[in-house]
N, C-alpha and C positions, 0 to 999 in steps of 0.2 A: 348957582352953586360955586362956592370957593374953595379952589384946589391950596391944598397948603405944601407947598414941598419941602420935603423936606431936605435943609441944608447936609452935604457928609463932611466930617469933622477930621482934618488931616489925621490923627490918631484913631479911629476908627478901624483902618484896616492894619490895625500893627497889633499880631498874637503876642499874647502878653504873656501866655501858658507858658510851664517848661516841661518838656518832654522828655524825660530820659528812656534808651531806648538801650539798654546796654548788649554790646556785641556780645549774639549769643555763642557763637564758635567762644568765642575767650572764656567767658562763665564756662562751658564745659570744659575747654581745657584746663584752667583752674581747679575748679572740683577733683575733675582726675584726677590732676597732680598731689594736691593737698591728701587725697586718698591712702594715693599709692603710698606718700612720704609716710602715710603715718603706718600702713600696715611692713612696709619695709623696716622702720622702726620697730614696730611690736615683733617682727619675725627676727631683727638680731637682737632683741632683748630675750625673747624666752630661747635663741635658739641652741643653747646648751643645757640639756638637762641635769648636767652636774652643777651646777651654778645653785647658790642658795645655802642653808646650813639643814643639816641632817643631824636628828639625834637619834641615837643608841635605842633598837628595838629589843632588849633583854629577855624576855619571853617566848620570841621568835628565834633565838638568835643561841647558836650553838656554841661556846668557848670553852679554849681549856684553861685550865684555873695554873692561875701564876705564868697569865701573859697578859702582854700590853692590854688593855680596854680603851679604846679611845669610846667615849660616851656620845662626843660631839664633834661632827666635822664641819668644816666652814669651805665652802671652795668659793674664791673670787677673781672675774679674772677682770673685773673693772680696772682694779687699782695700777694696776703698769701694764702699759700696752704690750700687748702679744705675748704679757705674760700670764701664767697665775699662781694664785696663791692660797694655798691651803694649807689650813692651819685645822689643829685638833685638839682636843681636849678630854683627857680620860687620867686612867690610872695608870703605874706598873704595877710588877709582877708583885711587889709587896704591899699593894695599895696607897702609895704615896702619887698625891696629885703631879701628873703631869702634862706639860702643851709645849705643841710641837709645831713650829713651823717651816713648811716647803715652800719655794718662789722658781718657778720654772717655766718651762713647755712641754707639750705630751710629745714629745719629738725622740724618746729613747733616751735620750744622753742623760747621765749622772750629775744634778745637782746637790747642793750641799742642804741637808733638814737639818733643825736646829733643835733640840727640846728632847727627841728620841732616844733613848738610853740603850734601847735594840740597833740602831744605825745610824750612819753619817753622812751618808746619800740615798737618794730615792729617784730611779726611772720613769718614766710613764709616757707608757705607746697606747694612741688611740688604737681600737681596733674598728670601733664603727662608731656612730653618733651615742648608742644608749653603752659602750663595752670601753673598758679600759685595763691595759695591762699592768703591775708596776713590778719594779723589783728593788727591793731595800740591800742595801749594802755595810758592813762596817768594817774598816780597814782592809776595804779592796774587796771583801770577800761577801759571797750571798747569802742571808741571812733568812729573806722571804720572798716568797714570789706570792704573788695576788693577781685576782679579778674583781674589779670592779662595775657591776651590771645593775645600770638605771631600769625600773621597770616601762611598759611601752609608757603608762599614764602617767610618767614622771613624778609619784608620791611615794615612790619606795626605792631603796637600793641596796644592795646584797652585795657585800665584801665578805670574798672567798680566801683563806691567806693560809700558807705551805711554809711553813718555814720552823727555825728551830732555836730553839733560846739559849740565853747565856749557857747552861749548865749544859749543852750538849743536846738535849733532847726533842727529835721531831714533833710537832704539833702541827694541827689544822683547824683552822678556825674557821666557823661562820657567821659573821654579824650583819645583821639587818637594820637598817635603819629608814625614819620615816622621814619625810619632808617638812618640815617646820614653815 
């Protein structure tokens, strides 16, 4: 009987496979991180429920006839840091088109609105996340006072406004509006 042996060939014992073995500690802290990044993200994008443009709910919506109508309001506070800006679009008292715009902080102090034919500044104190105070001014003097309340589910908002028009006389208004 003839044994054959068999020669080993220097390369024989060299793994030629590649093994990736990725550290899992780091994969989960990764994922985490990338998580959290995105829901902290989505929580300061939605996390003003004023934010967006609201139009004019006119069937809902209580007015006295021969005052302002803003039909459409826009609030954004993207565009200048720590400020915002809200801008609106309706009628006046005679039905001629008008747009108004405010650039401020809800911090009380008197900024100047542009477009208004009822005022020349406008307030606005937060009162909570979904409630806003404001007060309209013209030539120093108070004009309106308002509440402005987001519903909890953020598709509706109710502008409540106390105030009195050019010719003297008190009115109260109710507008509703929807989330676009």
């Amino acid at each position: 009987m003839t044994i054959i042996r068999r020669r080993s060939l220097p390369y024989e014992n060299i793994d030629l496979s590649i093994k990736v073995r990725p550290d899992r500690a780091m994969t989960t802290k990764t994922i985490a991180l990338s998580l959290g990044l995105i829901l902290v993200a989505g929580a300061l994008y939605a996390a003003d429920p004023f934010e967006g443009t609201w139009k004019l709910n006119e069937s809902k919506s209580k007015l006295t006839r021969g005052t302002l109508k803003n039909t459409k309001v826009v609030y954004n506070s993207r565009l200048i840091r720590d400020k915002v800006t809200i801008t609106a679009d309706g009628v006046d008292a005679d039905g001629k088109p008008v747009h108004s715009e405010w650039k401020g902080r809800f911090n009380g102090k008197d900024y100047e609105v542009t477009g208004d034919p009822n005022a020349d500044t406008r307030s606005y104190t937060k009162v909570n996340d979904q409630t806003l105070n404001a007060i309209s001014k013209k030539g120093g003097q108070v004009v309106a006072q308002s509440r402005i309340a987001v519903s909890a589910d953020g598709k509706n908002r109710v502008v409540t406004v106390n105030g009195t028009t050019a010719k003297g006389k008190k009115f109260t208004n109710t507008a509703v509006y929807d989330k676009e």
